[in-house]
PAKE-545412 format. One record per residue (C-alpha): x, y, z; residue number from 1. Coordinates in steps of 0.1 Angstrom, whole numbers. Layout:
BEGIN
<rec xx="X" yy="Y" zz="Z" seq="NUM"/>
...
END
This chain:
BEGIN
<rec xx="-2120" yy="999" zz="1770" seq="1"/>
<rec xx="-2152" yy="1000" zz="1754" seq="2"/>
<rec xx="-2160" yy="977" zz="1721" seq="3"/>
<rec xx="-2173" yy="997" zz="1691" seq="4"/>
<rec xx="-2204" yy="993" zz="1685" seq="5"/>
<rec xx="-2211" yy="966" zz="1658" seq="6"/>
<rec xx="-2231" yy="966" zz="1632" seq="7"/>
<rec xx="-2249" yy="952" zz="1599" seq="8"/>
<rec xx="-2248" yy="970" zz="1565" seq="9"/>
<rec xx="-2273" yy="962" zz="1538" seq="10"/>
<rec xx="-2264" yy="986" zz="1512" seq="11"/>
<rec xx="-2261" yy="994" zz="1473" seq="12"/>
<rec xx="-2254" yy="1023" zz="1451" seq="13"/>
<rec xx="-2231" yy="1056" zz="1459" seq="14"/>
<rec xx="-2256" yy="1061" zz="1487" seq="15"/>
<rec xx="-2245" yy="1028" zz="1503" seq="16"/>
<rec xx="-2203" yy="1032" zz="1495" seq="17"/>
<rec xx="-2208" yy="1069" zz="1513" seq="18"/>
<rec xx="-2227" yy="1059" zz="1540" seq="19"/>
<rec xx="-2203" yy="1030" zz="1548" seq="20"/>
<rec xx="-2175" yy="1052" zz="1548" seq="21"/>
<rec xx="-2190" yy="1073" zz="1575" seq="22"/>
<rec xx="-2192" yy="1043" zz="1597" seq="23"/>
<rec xx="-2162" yy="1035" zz="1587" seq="24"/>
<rec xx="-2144" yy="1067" zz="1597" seq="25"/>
<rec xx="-2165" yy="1067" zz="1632" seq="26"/>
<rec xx="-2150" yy="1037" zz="1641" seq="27"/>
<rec xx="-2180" yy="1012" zz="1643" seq="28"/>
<rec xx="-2171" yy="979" zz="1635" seq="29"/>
<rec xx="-2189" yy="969" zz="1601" seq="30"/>
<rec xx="-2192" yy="930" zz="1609" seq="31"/>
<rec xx="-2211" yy="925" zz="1573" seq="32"/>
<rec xx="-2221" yy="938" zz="1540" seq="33"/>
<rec xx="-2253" yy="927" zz="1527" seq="34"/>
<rec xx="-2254" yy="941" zz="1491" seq="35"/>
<rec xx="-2264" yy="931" zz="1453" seq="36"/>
<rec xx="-2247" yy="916" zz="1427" seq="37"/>
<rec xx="-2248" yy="941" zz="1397" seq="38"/>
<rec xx="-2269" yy="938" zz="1366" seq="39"/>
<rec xx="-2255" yy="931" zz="1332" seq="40"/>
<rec xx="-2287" yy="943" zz="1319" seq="41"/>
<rec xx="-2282" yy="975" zz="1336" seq="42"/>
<rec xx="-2265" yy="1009" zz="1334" seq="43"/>
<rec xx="-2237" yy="1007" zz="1362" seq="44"/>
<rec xx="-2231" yy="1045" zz="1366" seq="45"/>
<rec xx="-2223" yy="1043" zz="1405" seq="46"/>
<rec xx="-2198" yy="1031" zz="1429" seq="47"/>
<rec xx="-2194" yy="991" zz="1438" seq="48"/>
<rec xx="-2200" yy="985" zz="1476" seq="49"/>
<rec xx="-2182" yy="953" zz="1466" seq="50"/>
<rec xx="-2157" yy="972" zz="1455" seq="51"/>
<rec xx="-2152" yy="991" zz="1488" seq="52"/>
<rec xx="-2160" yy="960" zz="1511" seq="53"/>
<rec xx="-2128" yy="941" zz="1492" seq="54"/>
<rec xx="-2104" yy="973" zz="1502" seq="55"/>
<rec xx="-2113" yy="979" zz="1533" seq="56"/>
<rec xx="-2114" yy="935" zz="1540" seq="57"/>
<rec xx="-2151" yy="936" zz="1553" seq="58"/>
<rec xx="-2170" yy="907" zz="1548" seq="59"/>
<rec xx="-2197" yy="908" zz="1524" seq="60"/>
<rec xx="-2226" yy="888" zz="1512" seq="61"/>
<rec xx="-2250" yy="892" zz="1481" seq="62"/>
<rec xx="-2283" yy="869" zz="1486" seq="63"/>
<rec xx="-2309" yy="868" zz="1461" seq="64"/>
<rec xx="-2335" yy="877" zz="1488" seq="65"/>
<rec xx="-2337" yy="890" zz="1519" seq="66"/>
<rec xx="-2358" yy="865" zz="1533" seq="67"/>
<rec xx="-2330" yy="839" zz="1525" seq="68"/>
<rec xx="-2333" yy="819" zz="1562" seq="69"/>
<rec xx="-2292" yy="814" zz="1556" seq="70"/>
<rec xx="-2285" yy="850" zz="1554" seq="71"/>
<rec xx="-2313" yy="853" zz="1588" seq="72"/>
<rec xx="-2290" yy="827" zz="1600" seq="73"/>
<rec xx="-2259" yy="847" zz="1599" seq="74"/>
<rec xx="-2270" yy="884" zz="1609" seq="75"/>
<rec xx="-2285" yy="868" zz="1643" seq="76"/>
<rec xx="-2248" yy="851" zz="1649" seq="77"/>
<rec xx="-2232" yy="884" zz="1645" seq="78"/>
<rec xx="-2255" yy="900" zz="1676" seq="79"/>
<rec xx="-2250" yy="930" zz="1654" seq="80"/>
<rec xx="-2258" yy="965" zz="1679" seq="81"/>
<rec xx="-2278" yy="981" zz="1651" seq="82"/>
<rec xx="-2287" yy="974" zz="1615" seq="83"/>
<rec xx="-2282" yy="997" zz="1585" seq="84"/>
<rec xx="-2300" yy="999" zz="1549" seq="85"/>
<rec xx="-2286" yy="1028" zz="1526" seq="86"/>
<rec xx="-2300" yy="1020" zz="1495" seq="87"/>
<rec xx="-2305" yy="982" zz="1497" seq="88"/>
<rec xx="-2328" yy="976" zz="1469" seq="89"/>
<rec xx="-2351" yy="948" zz="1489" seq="90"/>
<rec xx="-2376" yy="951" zz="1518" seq="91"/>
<rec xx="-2362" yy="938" zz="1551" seq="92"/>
<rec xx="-2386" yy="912" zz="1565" seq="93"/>
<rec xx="-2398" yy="916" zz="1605" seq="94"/>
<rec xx="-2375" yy="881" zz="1612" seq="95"/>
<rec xx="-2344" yy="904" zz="1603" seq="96"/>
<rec xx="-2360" yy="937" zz="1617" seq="97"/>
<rec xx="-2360" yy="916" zz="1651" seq="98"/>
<rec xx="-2326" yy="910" zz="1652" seq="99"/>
<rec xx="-2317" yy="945" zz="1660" seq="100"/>
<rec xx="-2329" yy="981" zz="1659" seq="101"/>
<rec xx="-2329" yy="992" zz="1619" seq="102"/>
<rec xx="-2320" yy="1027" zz="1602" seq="103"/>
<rec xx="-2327" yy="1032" zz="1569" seq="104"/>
<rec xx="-2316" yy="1062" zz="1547" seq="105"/>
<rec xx="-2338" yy="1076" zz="1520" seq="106"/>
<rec xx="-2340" yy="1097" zz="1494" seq="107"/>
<rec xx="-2360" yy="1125" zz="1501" seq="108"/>
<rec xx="-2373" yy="1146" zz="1531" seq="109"/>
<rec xx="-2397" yy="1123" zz="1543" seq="110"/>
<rec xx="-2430" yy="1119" zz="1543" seq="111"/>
<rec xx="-2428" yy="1132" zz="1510" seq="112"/>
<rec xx="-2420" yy="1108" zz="1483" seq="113"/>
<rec xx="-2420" yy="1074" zz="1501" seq="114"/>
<rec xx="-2412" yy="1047" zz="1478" seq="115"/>
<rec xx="-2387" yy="1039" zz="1448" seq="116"/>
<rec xx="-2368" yy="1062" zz="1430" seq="117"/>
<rec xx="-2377" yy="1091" zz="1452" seq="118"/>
<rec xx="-2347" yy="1115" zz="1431" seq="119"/>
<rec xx="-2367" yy="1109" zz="1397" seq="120"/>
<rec xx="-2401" yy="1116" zz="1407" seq="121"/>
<rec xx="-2394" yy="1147" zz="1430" seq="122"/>
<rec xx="-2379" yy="1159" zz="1392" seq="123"/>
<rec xx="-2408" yy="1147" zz="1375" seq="124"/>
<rec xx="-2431" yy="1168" zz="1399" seq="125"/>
<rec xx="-2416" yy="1197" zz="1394" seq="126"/>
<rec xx="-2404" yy="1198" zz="1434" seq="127"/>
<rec xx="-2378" yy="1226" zz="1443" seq="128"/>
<rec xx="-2363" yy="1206" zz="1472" seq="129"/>
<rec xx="-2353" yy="1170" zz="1486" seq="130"/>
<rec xx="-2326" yy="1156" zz="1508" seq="131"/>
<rec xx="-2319" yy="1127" zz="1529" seq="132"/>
<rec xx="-2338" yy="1113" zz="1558" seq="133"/>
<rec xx="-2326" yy="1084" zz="1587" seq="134"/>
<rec xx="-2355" yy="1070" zz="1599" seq="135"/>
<rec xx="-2361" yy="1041" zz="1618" seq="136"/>
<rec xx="-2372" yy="1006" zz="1597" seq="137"/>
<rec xx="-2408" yy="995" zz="1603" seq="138"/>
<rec xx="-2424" yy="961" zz="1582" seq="139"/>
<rec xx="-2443" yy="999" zz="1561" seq="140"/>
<rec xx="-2414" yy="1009" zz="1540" seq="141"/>
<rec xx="-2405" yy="1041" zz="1548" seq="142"/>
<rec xx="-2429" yy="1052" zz="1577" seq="143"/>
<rec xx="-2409" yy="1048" zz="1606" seq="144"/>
<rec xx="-2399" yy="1073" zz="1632" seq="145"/>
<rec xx="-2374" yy="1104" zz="1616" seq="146"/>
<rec xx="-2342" yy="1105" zz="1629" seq="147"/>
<rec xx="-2327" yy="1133" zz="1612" seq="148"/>
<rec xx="-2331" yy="1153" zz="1578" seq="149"/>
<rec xx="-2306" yy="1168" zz="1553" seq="150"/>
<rec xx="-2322" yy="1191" zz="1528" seq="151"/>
<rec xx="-2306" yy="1204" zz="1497" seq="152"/>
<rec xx="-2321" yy="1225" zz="1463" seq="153"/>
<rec xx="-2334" yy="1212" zz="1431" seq="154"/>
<rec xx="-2327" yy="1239" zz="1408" seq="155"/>
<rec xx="-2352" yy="1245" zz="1379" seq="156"/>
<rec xx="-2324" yy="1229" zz="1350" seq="157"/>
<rec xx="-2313" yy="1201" zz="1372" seq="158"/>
<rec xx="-2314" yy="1167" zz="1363" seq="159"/>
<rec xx="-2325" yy="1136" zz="1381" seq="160"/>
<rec xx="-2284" yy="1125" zz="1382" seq="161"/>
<rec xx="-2276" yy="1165" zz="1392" seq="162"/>
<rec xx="-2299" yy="1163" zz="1421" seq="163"/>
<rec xx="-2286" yy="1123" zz="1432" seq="164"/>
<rec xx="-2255" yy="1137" zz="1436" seq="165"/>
<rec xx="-2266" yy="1163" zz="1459" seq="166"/>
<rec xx="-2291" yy="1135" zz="1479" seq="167"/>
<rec xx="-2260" yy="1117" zz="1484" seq="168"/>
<rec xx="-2238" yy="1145" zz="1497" seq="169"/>
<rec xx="-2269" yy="1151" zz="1521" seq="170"/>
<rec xx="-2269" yy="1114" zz="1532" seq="171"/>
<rec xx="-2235" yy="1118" zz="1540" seq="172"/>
<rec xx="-2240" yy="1146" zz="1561" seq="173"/>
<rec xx="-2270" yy="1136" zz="1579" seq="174"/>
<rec xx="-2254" yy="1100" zz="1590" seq="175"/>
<rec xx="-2218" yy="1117" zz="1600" seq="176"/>
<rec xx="-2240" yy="1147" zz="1622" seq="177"/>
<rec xx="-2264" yy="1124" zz="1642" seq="178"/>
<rec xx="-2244" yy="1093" zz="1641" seq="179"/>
<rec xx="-2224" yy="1096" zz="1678" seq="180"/>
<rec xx="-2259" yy="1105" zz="1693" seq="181"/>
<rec xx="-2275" yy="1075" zz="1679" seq="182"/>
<rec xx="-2247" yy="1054" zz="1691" seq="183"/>
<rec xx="-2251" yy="1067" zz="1724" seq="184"/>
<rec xx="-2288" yy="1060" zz="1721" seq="185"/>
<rec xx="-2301" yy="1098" zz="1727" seq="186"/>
<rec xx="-2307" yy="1104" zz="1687" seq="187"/>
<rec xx="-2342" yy="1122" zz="1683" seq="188"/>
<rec xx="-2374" yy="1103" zz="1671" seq="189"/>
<rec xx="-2399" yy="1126" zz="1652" seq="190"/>
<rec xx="-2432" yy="1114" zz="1640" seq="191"/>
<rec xx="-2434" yy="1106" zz="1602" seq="192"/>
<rec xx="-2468" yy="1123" zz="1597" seq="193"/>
<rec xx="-2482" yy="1094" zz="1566" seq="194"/>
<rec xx="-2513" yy="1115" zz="1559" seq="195"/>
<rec xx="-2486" yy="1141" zz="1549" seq="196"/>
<rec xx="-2465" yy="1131" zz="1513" seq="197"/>
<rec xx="-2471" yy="1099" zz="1489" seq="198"/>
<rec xx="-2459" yy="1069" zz="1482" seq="199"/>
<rec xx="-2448" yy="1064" zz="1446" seq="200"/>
<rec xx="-2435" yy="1031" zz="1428" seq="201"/>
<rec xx="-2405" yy="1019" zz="1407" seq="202"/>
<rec xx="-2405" yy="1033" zz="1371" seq="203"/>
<rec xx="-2396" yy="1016" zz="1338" seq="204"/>
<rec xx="-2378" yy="1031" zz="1308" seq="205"/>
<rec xx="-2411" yy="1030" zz="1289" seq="206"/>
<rec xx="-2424" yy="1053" zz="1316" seq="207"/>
<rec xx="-2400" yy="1077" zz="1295" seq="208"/>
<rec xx="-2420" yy="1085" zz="1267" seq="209"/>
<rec xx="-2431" yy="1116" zz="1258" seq="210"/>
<rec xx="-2465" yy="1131" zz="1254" seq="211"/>
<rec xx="-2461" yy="1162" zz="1230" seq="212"/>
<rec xx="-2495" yy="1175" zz="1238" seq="213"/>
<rec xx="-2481" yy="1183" zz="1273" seq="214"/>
<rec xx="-2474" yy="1218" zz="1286" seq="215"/>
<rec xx="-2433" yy="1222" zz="1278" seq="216"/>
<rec xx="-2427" yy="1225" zz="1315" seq="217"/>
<rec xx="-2439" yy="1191" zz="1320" seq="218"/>
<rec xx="-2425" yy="1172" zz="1291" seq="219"/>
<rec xx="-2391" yy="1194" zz="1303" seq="220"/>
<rec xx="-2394" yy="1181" zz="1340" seq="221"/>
<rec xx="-2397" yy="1142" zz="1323" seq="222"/>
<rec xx="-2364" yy="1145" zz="1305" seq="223"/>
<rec xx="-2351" yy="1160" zz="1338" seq="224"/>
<rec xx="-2361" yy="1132" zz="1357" seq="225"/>
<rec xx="-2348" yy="1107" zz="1331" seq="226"/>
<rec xx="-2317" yy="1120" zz="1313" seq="227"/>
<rec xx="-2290" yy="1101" zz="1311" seq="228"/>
<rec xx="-2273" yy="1078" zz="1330" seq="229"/>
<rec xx="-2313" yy="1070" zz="1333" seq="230"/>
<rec xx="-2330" yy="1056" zz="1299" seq="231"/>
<rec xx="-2337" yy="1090" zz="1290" seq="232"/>
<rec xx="-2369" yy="1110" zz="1275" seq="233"/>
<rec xx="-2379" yy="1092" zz="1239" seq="234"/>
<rec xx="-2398" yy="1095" zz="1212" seq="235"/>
<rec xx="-2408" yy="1076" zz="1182" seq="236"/>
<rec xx="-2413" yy="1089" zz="1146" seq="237"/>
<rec xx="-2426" yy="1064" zz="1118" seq="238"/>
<rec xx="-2408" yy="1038" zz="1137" seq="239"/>
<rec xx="-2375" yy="1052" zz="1150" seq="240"/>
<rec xx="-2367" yy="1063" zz="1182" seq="241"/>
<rec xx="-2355" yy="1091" zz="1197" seq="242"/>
<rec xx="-2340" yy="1094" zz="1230" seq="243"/>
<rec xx="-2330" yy="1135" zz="1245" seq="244"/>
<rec xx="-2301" yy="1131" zz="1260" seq="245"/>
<rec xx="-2296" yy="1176" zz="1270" seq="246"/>
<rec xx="-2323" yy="1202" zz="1263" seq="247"/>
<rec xx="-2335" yy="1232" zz="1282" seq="248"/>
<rec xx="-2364" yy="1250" zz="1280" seq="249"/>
<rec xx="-2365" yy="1287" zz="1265" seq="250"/>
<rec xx="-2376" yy="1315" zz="1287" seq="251"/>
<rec xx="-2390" yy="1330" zz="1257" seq="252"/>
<rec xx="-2404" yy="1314" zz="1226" seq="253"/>
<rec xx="-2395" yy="1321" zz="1193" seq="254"/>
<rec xx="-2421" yy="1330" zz="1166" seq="255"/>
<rec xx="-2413" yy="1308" zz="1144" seq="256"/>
<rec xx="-2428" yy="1286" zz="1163" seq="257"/>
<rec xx="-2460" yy="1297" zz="1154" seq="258"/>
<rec xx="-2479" yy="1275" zz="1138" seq="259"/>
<rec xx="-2460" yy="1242" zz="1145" seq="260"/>
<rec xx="-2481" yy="1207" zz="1159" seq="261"/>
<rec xx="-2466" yy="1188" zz="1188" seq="262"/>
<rec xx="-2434" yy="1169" zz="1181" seq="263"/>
<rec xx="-2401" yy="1169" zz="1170" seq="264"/>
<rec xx="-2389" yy="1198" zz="1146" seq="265"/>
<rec xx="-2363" yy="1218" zz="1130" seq="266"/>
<rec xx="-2361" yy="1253" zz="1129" seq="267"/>
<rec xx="-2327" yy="1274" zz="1121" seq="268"/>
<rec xx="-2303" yy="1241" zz="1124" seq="269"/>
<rec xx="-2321" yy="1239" zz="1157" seq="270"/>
<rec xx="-2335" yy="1208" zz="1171" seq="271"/>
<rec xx="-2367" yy="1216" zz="1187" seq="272"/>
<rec xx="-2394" yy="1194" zz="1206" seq="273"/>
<rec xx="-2429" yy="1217" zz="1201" seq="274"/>
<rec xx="-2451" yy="1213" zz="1232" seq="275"/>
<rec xx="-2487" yy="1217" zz="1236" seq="276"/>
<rec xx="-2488" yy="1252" zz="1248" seq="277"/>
<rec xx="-2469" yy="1263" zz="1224" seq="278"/>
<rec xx="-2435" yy="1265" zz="1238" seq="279"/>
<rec xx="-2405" yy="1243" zz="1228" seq="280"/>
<rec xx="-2376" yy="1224" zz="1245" seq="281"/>
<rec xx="-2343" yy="1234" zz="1227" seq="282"/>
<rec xx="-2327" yy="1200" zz="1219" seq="283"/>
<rec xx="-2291" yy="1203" zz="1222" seq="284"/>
<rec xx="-2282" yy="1164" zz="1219" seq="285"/>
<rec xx="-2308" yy="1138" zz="1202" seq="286"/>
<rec xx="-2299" yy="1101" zz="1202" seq="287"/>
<rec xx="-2311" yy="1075" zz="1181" seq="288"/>
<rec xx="-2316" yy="1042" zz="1198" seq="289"/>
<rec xx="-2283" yy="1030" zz="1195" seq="290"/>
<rec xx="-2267" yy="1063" zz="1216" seq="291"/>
<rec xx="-2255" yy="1074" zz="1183" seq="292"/>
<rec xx="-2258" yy="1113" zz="1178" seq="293"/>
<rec xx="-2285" yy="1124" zz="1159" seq="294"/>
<rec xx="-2273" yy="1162" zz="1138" seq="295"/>
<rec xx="-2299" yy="1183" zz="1127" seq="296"/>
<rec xx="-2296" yy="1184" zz="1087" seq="297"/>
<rec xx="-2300" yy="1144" zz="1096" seq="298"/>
<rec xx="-2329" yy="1144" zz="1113" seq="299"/>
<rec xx="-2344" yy="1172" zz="1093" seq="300"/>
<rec xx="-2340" yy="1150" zz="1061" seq="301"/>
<rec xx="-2357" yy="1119" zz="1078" seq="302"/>
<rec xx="-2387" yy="1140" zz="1087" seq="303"/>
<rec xx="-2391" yy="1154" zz="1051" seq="304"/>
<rec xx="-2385" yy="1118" zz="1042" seq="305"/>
<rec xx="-2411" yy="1104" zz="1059" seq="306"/>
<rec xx="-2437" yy="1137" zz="1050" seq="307"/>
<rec xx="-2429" yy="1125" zz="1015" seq="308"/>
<rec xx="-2437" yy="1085" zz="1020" seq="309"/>
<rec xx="-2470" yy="1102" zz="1036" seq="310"/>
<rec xx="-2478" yy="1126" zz="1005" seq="311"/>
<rec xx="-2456" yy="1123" zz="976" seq="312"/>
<rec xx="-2474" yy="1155" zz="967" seq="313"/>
<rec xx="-2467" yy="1182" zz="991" seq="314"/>
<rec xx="-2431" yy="1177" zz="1003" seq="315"/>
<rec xx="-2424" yy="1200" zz="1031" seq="316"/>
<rec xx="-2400" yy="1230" zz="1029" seq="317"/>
<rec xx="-2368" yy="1235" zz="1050" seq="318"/>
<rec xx="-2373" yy="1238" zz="1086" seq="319"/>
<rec xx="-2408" yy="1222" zz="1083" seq="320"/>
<rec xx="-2425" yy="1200" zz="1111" seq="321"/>
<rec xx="-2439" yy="1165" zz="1107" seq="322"/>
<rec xx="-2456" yy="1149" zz="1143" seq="323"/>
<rec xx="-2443" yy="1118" zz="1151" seq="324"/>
<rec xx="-2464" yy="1086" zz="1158" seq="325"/>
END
C-alpha cells in the first residue's frame, strides 16, 4: 500500500486552520506546522493553528524567522513530498523553497493584488470581486505559476471582514477541488501574467484616517476596508478621536445637507460624516478611542463645545457642523 503523501505546513490565520483541515481530511500526512506565535499587541479575531495542531497531535513549530538554519535543518529531515504556505506571514527563503516543490494560497485572484493584505485593499479600491488562488512559490512573492482559482463577490456594503470570510470559504474550496490532481502531479500550471495586477504593501492603522474632502464613495470604501476587527476608519476633532465602527452610504442625500463643510456632523439625532461631494456616510456606531460608544446628543455637545472654545461669540445652533482638525 501506498504512503500518503507527506508534507510541510507553514500557516497562520483562519486561512491556515481551513486549509489544514482539507489536508487533513484527504488523508496527507501533515509531518509539521510551521506557524506564529500570536501578538499581545494585536487583535486575535481568528482561529489558532496552534490550537488545531494540539487536537489533532501534529507537531508544530513557531520560529521567529524563516531563515532560522534550525528550522532549515528540520523541514530537510522530514523529506516532506510538497510544501504548503496558507497565510504564513514570512517570505520563504530559496534554501527552504529547495527542499521541496511549494504552494502557496493567497488572497485574491491573482495577478491582481499581489502583496499584503490583499482582502483590505481590493475594498479600498472599490473591486467587485476576489477569491483565492494556489500558485506555485517562487523567491518573487506571489508570481509563481497559477494552480487554480476560486472567485467569489464583493458586494457594494461589504466589509473587509465580510469579504475574508468569503476568501476563506474560497480557499477552502480551491485546495479540496485541485488537491488529488496535485498529489497525483497532473494539477494545471497557468502563467501569472505580472504586467497584469499590482503589488501592494502592508497597511498600518494610521493608514485609517480619513480625508473628508474625499468623494463619499471613497471615504465609504476606507471604512469598508478597515471596520472592525481591523483598527477601523478615524478621525480626530480638537484632539479626540473617532473611530466608525458601522455606516453606509445613502443612495440619496438629504437637503439638509446643504451647506455643511467636510467632517463629522449632526443632523436629526443622526450622526453624519459630510464628504467632499457633498454626500454623507450615515454613522450608525461612532467610537471614541477607548471602543466606548459615542451617542449623538454626546457628540453633538462636544462639537458645539469646541465651536464655542473657537468663538465664544457665535455658538452654533442644534444640528450644526464644526470640521474637525
Amino acid at each position: 500500500m501506498k504512503a500518503p503523501p507527506r508534507v510541510v505546513v507553514f500557516g497562520y490565520h483562519n486561512v491556515g486552520v481551513r486549509c489544514l483541515k482539507v489536508l487533513l481530511a484527504a488523508g496527507v500526512e501533515v509531518a509539521l506546522v510551521v506557524t506564529h506565535e500570536d501578538n499581545a499587541a494585536e487583535n486575535i479575531w481568528f482561529e489558532s493553528m496552534v490550537s488545531l495542531c494540539r487536537t489533532e497531535g501534529i507537531p508544530y513549530i513557531t520560529p521567529a524567522s524563516a531563515t532560522d538554519p534550525d528550522l532549515l535543518a528540520r523541514v530537510t529531515a522530514i523529506a516532506p513530498d510538497m510544501l504548503f504556505s496558507f497565510y504564513y506571514r514570512n517570505m520563504l527563503p530559496a534554501s527552504l523553497l529547495a527542499v521541496a516543490p511549494a504552494f502557496n494560497m493567497h488572497g485574491s485572484l491573482l495577478p491582481a493584488y499581489r502583496g499584503r493584505a490583499p482582502v483590505n485593499w481590493a475594498v479600498l479600491h472599490g473591486a467587485t470581486e476576489i477569491g483565492a488562488t494556489l500558485h506555485e512559490m517562487t523567491i518573487k512573492p506571489d508570481a509563481g505559476a497559477i494552480v487554480a482559482q476560486t472567485a467569489v463577490p464583493i458586494l457594494p456594503d461589504d466589509t473587509a471582514f465580510e469579504v475574508f470570510g468569503k476568501v476563506t470559504v474560497a480557499a477552502e474550496q480551491t485546495l479540496w477541488q485541485v488537491l488529488p490532481a496535485l498529489l497525483a502531479g497532473s494539477a494545471p500550471r497557468i502563467h501569472n501574467d505580472l504586467t497584469q495586477g499590482g503589488y501592494f504593501g502592508g497597511r498600518k492603522p494610521e493608514d485609517g484616517r480619513i480625508d473628508w474632502s474625499q468623494p463619499a464613495q471613497q471615504v465609504y470604501n476606507l471604512h469598508r476596508a478597515v471596520a472592525p476587527p481591523y483598527p477601523g476608519a478615524f478621525t480626530d476633532v480638537a484632539g479626540t478621536r473617532y473611530i466608525i465602527e458601522r455606516a453606509r452610504l445613502p443612495r440619496t442625500t438629504p437637503a439638509a445637507l446643504a451647506g455643511l463643510p467636510p467632517g463629522l456632523s449632526v443632523v436629526d439625532n443622526m450622526i453624519l460624516g459630510v464628504c467632499g461631494d457633498g454626500r454623507a456616510l450615515a454613522i450608525m456606531s461612532l467610537l471614541d478611542a477607548d471602543g466606548i460608544a459615542v451617542a449623538p446628543a454626546q457628540l453633538q455637545a462636544s462639537l458645539q463645545s469646541q465651536a464655542a472654545l473657537a468663538d465664544p461669540t457665535d455658538r452654533l445652533p442644534d444640528g450644526q457642523h464644526i470640521t474637525n482638525t
